[in-house]
N, C-alpha and C positions, 0 to 999 in steps of 0.2 A: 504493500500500500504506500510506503512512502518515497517508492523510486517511482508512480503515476509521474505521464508527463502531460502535458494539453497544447493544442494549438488552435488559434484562433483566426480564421481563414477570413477572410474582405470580400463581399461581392457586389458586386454592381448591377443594378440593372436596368438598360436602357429606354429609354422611351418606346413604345413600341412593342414591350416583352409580351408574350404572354405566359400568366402563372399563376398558379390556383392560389384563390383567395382561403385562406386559412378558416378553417372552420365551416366553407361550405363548399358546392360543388361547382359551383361559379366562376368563369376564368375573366380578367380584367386588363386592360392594358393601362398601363402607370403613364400618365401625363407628364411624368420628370424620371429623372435617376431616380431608382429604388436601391437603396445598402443596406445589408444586413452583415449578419455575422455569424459564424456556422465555428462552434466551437467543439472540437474533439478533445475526448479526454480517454488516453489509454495506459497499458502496464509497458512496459521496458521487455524486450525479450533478450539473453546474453547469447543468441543465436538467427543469423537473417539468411533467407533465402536467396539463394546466386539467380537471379532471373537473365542475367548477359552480361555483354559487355562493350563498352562506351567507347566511341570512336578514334577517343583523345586514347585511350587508356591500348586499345588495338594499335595505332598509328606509333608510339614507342615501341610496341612490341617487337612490330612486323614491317616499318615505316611505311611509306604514305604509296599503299594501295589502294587500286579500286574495289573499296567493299561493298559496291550495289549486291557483287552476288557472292559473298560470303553471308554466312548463320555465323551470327554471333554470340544468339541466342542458347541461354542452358535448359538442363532439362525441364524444369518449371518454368512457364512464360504466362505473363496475366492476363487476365479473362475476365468479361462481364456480363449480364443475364443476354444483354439483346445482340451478342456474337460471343458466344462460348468457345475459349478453345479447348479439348480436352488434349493432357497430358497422359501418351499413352509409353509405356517402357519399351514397345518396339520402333518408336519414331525416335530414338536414342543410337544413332548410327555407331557414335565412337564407341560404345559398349557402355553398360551403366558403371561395371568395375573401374572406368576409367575418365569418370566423366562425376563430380561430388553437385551433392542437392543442394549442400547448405552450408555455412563455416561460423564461426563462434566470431560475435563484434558483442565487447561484454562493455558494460561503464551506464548505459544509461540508467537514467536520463541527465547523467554528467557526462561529458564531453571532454578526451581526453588525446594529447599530445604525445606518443607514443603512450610511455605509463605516467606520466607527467600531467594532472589535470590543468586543464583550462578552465578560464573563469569570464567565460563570454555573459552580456546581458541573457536577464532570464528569458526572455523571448526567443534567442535563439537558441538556446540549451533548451528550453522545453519545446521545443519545434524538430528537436532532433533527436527525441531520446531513444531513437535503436526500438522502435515498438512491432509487433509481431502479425496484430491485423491494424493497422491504420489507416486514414485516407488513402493512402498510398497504393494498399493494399499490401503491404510489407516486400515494394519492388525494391531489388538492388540494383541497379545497372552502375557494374562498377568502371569507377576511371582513373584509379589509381591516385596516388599522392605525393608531396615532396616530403622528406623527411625532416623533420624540426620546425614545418610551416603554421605558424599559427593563425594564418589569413582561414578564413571562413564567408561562404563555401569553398572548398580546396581546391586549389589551385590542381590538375592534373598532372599526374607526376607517374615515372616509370616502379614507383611498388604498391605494394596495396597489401602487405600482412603486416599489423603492429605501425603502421606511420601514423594512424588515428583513427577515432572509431565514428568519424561523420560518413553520415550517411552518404552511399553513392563511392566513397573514397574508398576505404579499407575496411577488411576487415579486423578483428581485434582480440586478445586476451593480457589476458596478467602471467602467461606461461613463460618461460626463458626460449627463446628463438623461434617458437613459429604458432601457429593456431592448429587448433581441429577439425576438419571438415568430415561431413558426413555424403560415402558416395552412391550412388543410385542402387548400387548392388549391399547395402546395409552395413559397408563396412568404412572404419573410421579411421584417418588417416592425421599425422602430422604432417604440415608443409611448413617448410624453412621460410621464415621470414626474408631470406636472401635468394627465394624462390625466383628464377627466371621469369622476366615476363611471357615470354611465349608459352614457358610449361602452365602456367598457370592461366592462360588465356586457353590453353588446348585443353586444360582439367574444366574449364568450366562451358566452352562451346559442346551440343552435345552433337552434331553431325557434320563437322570439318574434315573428319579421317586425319588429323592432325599425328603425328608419331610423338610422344610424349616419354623422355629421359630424361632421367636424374630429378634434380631437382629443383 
């Protein structure tokens, strides 16, 4: 209860919307901007879902190819009622033994510098606390980090184990050299915080046919 983190989201809405008048079943178009405020309030998970991987974070790995038709995408990818995608274990090309669901980003809803915490306004620490179902839907798409950078949102940078546990950036533990991850086929693995980028962009793409050694 007391790692809850919340975020308080801004909307606008234009002249012209239309949007159901609260409490009945009546739709209205607002004569000016409409603002309200859509506040979420969730638990901290010390584990997030690998959903891909971000351009920036690709483009170090493997430098500046054309990724129109690369999958960058891991084995879980988000979904919503009105185009569902289902995640199935045989649309998992590179194999599930070699391809991990999810990896441990621990510290929320504080916000932390390798193991070094940060002391950002509370707005942006409770807008980022590592939460498990969120607005977000607890998407990762990561893009790696600079190490020692305390700029927020993170600058993109060529690692992403232990550089910090903002969202989107790294993932994270309190462990001595690298995290856990959890891989498609059930089983759990340490990676080296001085993990290669490419191994660990082929660990999380899940149908590149990517050849994946060492560490």
């Amino acid at each position: 209860m007391d790692r809850r983190y919340r975020n308080t989201i801004t909307k606008v809405l234009p002249p012209g919307s239309i949007v159901l008048n609260q409490g009945t079943s009546g739709l209205f178009h607002p004569p000016e901007n409409v603002i309200y405020d859509l506040t979420l309030e969730a638990a901290p998970s010390d584990y997030i879902v690998t959903t891909g991987v971000g351009i920036d974070f690709a483009t170090l790995a493997f430098g500046n190819q054309d990724y129109s038709q690369i999958d960058l995408k891991g084995i879980l990818r988000p979904s919503a009622p009105k185009s569902p995608i289902r995640n199935k274990s045989s649309g998992v090309t590179d194999g599930l033994s070699n391809t991990f669901l999810m990896g441990e980003r621990t510290g929320g809803s504080k916000l932390y510098v390798g193991r070094g915490e940060l002391k950002p306004i509370d707005s942006v620490r409770m807008s980022n606390g590592g939460g498990w179902g969120d607005f977000l839907n607890g998407d990762h798409v990561l893009n790696g980090g600079q190490p020692f950078s305390t700029v927020f949102p993170a600058l993109a940078g060529p690692k992403a184990i232990n550089v910090n546990n903002f969202r989107n950036s790294s993932f994270h533990s309190f462990h001595s050299g690298g995290c856990h991850f959890l891989y498609g086929d059930g089983s759990i693995s340490l990676l080296s915080e001085s993990i290669a980028s490419q191994s660990l962009v082929g660990q999380i793409s899940s149908r590149n046919a990517e050849i994946v050694t060492g560490d």
